[in-house]
ROMIDO-881332 format. One record per residue: residue number from 1; x, y, z of N, C-alpha, C, O in turn; residue in three letters. Coordinates in steps of 0.1 Angstrom, whole numbers, padded with zeros to 4 digits. Layout:
N
+-----+-------+-------+-------+-------+-------+-------+-------+-------+-------+-------+-------+-------+--------+
: num :   nxx :   nyy :   nzz :  caxx :  cayy :  cazz :   cxx :   cyy :   czz :   oxx :   oyy :   ozz : residu :
+-----+-------+-------+-------+-------+-------+-------+-------+-------+-------+-------+-------+-------+--------+
: NUM :     X :     Y :     Z :     X :     Y :     Z :     X :     Y :     Z :     X :     Y :     Z :    ala :
...
+-----+-------+-------+-------+-------+-------+-------+-------+-------+-------+-------+-------+-------+--------+
! end
This chain:
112
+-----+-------+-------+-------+-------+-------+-------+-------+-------+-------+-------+-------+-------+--------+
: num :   nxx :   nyy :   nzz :  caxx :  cayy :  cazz :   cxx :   cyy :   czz :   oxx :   oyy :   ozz : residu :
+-----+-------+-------+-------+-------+-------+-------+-------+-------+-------+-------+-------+-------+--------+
:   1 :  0735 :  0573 :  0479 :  0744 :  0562 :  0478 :  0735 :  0549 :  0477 :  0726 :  0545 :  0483 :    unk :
:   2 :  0741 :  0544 :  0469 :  0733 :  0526 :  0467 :  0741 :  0520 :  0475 :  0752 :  0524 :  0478 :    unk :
:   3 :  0734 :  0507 :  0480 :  0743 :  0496 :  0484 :  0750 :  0494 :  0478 :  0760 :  0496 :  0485 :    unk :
:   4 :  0755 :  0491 :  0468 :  0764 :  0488 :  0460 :  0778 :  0493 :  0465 :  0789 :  0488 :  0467 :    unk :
:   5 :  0774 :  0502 :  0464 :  0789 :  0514 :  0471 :  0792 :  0511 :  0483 :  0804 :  0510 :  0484 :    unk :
:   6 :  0786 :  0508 :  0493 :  0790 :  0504 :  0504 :  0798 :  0495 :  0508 :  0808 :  0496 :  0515 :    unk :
:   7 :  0793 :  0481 :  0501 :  0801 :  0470 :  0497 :  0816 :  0471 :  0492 :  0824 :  0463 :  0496 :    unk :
:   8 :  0818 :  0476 :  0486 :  0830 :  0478 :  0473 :  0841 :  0485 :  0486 :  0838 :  0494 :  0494 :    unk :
:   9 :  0856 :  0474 :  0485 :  0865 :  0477 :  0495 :  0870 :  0484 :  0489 :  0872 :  0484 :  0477 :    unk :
:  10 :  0873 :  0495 :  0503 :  0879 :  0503 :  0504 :  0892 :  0504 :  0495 :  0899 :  0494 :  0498 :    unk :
:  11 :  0898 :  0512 :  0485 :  0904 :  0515 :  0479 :  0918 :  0518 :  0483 :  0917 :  0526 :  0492 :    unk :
:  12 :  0931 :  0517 :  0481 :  0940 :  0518 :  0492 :  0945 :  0539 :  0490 :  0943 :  0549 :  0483 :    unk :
:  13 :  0951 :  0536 :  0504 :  0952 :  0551 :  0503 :  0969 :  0556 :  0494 :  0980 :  0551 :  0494 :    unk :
:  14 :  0964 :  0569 :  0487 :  0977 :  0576 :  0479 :  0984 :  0583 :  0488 :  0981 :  0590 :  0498 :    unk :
:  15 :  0997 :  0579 :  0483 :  1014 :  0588 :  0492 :  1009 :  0601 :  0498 :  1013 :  0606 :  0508 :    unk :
:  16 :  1000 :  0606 :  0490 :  0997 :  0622 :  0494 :  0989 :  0619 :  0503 :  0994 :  0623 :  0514 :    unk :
:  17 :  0974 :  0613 :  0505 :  0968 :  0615 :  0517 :  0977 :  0604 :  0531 :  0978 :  0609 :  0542 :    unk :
:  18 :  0981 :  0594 :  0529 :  0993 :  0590 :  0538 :  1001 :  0599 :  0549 :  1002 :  0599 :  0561 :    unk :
:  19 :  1005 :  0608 :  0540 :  1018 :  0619 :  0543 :  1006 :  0631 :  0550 :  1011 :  0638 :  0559 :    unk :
:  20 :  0996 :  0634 :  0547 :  0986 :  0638 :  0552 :  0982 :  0636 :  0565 :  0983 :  0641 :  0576 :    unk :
:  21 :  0978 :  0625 :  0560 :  0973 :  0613 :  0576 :  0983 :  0621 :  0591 :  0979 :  0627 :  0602 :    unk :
:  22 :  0998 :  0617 :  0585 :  1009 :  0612 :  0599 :  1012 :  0626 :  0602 :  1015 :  0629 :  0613 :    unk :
:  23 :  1012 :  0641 :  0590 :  1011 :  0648 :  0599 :  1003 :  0655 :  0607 :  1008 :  0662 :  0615 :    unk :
:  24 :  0985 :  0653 :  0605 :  0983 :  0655 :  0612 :  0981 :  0649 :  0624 :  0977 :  0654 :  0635 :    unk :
:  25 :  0984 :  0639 :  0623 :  0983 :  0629 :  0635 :  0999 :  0633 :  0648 :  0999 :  0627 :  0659 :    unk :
:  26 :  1010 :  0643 :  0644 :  1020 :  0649 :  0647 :  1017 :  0657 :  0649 :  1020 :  0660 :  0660 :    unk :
:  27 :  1010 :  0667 :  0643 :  1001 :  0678 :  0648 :  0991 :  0677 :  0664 :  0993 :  0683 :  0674 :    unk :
:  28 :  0980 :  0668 :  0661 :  0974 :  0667 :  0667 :  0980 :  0661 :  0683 :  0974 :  0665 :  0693 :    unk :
:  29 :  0992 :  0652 :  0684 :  0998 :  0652 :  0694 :  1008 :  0662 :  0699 :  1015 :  0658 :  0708 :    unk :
:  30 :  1010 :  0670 :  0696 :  1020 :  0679 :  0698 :  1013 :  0690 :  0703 :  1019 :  0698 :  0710 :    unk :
:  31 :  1000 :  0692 :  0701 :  0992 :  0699 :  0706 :  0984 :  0692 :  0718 :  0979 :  0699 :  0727 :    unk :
:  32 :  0984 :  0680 :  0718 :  0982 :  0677 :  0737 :  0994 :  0681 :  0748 :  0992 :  0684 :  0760 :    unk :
:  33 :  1007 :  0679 :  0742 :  1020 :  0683 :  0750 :  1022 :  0691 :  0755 :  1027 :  0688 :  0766 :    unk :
:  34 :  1021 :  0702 :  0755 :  1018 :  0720 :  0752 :  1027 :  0724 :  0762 :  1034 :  0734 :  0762 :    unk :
:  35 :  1027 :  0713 :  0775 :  1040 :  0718 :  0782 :  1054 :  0713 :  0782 :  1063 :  0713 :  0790 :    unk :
:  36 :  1053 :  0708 :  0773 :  1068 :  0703 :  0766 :  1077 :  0715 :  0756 :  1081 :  0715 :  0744 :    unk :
:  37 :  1078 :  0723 :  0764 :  1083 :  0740 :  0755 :  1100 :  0737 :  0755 :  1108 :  0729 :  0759 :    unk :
:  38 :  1098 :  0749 :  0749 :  1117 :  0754 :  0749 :  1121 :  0755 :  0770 :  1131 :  0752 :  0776 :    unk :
:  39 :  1109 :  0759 :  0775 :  1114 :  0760 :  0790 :  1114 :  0744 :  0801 :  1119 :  0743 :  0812 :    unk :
:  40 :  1109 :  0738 :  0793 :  1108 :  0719 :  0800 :  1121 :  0716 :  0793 :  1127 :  0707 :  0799 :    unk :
:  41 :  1128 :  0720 :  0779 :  1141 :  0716 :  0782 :  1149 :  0723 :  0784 :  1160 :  0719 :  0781 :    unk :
:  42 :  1148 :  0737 :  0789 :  1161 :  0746 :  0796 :  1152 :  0740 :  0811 :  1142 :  0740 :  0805 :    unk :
:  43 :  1150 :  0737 :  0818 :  1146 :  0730 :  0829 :  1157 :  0718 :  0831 :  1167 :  0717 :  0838 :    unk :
:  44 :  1152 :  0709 :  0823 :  1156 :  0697 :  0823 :  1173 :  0696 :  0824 :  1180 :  0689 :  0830 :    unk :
:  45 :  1176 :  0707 :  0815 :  1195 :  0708 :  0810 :  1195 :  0714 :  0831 :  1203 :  0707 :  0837 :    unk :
:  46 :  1190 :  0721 :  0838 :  1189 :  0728 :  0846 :  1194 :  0719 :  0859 :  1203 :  0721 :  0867 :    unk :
:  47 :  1184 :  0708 :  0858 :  1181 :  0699 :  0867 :  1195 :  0685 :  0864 :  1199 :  0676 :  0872 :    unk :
:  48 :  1199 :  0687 :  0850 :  1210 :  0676 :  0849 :  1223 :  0686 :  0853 :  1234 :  0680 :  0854 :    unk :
:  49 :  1223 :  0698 :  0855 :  1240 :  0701 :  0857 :  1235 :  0704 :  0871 :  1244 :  0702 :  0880 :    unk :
:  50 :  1224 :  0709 :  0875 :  1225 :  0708 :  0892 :  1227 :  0696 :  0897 :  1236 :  0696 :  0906 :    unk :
:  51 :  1221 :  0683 :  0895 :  1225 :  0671 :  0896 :  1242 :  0669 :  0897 :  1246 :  0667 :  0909 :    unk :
:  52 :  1250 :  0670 :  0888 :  1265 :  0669 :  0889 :  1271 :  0681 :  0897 :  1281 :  0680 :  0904 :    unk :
:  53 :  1264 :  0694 :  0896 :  1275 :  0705 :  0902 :  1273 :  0701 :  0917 :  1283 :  0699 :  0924 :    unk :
:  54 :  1261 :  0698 :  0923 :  1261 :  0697 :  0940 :  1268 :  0685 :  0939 :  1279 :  0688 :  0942 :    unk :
:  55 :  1267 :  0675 :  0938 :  1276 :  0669 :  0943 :  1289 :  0669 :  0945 :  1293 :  0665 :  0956 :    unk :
:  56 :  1298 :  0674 :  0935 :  1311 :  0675 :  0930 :  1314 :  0690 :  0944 :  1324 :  0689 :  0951 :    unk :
:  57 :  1308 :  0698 :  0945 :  1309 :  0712 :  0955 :  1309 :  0705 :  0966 :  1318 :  0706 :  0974 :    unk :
:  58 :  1300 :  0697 :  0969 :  1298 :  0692 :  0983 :  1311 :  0676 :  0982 :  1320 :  0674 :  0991 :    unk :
:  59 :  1310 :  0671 :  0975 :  1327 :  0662 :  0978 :  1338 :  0674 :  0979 :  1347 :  0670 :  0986 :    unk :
:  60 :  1340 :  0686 :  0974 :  1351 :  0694 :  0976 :  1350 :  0702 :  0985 :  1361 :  0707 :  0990 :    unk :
:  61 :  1339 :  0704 :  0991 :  1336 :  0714 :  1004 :  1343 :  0700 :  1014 :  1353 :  0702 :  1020 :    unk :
:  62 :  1337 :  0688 :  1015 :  1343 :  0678 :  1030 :  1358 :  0674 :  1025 :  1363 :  0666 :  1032 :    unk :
:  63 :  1365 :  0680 :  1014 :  1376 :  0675 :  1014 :  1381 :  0685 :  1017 :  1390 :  0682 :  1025 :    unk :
:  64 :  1381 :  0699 :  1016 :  1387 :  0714 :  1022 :  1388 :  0709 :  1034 :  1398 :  0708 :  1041 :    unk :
:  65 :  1370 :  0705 :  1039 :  1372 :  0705 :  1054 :  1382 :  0696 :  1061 :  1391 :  0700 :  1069 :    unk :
:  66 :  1378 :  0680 :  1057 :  1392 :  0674 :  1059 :  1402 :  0677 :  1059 :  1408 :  0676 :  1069 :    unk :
:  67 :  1413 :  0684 :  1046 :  1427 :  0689 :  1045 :  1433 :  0694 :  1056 :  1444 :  0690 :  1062 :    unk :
:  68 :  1423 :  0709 :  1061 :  1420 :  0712 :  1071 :  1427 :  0709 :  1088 :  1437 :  0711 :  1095 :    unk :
:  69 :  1413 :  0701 :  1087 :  1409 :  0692 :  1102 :  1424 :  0682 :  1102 :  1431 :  0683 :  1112 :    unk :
:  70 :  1430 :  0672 :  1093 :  1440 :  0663 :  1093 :  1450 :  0662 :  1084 :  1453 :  0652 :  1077 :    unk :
:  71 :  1456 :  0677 :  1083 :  1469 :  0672 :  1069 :  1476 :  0665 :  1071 :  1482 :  0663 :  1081 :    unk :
:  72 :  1478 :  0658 :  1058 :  1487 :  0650 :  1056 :  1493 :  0647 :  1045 :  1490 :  0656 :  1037 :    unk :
:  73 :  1499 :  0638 :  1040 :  1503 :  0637 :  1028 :  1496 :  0636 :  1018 :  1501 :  0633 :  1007 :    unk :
:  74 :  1478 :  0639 :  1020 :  1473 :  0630 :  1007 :  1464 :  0645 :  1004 :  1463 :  0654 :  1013 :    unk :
:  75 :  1457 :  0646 :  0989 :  1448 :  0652 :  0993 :  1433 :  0648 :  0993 :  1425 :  0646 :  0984 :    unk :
:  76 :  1431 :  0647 :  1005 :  1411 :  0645 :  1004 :  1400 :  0654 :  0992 :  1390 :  0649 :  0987 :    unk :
:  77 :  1405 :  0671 :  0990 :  1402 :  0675 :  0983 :  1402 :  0673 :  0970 :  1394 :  0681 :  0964 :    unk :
:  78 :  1410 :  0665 :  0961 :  1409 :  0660 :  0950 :  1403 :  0648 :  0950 :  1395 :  0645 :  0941 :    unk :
:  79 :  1405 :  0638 :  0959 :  1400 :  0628 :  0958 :  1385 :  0628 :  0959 :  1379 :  0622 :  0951 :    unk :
:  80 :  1378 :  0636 :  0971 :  1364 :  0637 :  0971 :  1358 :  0644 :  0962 :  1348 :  0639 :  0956 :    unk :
:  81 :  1364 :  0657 :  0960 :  1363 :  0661 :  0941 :  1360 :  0650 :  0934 :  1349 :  0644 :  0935 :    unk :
:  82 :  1367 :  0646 :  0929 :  1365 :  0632 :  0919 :  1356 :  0621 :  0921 :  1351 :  0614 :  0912 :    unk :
:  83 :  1355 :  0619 :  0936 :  1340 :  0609 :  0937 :  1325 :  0617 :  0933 :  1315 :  0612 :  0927 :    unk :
:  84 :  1327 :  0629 :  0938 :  1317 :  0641 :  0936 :  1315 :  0639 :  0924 :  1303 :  0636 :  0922 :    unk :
:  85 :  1320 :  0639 :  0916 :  1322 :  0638 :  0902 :  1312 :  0627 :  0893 :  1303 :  0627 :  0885 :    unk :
:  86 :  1319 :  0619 :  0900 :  1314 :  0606 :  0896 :  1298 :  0602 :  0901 :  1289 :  0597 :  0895 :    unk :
:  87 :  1298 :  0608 :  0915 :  1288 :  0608 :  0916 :  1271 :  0613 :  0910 :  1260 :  0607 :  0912 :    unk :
:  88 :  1273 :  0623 :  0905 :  1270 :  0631 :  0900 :  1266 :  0630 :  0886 :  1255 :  0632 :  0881 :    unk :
:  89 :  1279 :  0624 :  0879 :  1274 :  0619 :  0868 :  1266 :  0610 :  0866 :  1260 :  0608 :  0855 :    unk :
:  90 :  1266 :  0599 :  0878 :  1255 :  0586 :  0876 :  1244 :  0589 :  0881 :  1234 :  0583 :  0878 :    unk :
:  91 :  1242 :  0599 :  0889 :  1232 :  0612 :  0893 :  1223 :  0615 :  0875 :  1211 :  0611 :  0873 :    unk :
:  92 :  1229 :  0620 :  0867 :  1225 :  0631 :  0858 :  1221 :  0616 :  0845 :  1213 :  0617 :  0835 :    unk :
:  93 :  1229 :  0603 :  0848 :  1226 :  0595 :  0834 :  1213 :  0585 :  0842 :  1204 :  0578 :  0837 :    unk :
:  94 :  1216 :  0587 :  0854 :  1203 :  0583 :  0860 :  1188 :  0593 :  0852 :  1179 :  0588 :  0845 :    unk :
:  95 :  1189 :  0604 :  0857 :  1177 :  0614 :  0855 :  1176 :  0610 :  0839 :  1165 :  0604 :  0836 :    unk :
:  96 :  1184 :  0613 :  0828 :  1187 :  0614 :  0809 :  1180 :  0600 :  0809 :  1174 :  0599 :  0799 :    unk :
:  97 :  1179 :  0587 :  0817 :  1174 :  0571 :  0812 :  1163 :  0571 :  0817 :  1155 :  0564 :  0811 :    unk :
:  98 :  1158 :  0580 :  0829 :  1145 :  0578 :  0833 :  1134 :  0585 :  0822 :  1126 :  0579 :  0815 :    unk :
:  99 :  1137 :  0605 :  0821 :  1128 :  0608 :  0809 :  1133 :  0599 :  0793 :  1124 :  0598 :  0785 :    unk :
: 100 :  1143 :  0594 :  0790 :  1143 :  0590 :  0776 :  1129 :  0574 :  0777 :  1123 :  0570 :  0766 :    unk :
: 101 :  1126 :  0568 :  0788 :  1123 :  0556 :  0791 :  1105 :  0561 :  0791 :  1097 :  0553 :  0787 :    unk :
: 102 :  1101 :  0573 :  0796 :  1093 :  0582 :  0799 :  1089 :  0582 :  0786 :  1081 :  0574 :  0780 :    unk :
: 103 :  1095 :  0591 :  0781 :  1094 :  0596 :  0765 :  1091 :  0584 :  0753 :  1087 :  0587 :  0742 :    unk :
: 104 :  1095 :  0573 :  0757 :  1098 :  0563 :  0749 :  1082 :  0559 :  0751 :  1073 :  0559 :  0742 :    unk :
: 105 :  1079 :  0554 :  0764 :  1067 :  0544 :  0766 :  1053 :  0555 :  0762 :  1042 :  0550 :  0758 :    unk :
: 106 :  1056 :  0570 :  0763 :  1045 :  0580 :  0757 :  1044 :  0579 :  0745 :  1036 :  0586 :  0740 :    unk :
: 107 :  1049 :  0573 :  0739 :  1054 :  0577 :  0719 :  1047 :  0562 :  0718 :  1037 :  0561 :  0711 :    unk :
: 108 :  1054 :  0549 :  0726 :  1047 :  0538 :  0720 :  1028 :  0537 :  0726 :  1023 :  0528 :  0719 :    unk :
: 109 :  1020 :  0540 :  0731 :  1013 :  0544 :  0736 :  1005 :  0550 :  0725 :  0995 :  0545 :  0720 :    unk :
: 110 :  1010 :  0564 :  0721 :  1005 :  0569 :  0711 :  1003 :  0563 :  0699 :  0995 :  0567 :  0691 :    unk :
: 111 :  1010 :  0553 :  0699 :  1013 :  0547 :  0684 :  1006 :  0533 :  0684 :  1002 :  0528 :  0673 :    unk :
: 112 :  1005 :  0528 :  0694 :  0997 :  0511 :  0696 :  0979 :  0517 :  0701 :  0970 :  0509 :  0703 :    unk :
+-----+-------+-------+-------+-------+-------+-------+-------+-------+-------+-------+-------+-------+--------+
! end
C-alpha cells in the first residue's frame, strides 16, 4: 500500500455490509446473554402469577378465618379477596417495570 491510500476517506458503507454490520453485532450480543432462554421467561411468567396468586389466597384464607371467628352481615372473604387482588397485581406490575427498566438500560448500554 502507498500512502496515498491511506489518506483517501473512507468510502461510505453499502445497505448490504450495514445490514451485515447490525446483525452481527445482534448476534454477537445474544451470545453474551445465554441465560436469557425459553426458561428465564417461563421463570419470570412463574414469579409474576406467584406474585398475585399468594396474595389473593392469603387475603382469602384471613377472610375465611374472620367469617368464621365474627359473622356478620358482611363478607370479609370477598372483600379481602379483592384487596388480595389488588394487591398482588401492584405486586406483579411492580416486578413487569423493574425487568422492562433492567432490560431497557442493558440495550442502551450496548448501544452508547
Amino acid at each position: 500500500m502507498t500512502d496515498e491510500s491511506k489518506n483517501e476517506p473512507l468510502k461510505p458503507k453499502s445497505a448490504l455490509s450495514r445490514e451485515v454490520g447490525a446483525k452481527a453485532a445482534r448476534k454477537l450480543r445474544s451470545q453474551r446473554h445465554v441465560t436469557r432462554t425459553v426458561w428465564f421467561g417461563l421463570g419470570m411468567m412463574g414469579l409474576i402469577g406467584w406474585s398475585v396468586a399468594i396474595p389473593t389466597l392469603l387475603g382469602a384464607f384471613l377472610g375465611i378465618w374472620l367469617d368464621h371467628r365474627y359473622p356478620g352481615g358482611r363478607s370479609w372473604t370477598l372483600a379481602l379477596l379483592v384487596a388480595g387482588l389488588a394487591i398482588g397485581c401492584l405486586n406483579a406490575w411492580h416486578w413487569v417495570t423493574k425487568e422492562d427498566k433492567a432490560m431497557r438500560d442493558e440495550q442502551e448500554d450496548e448501544d452508547g
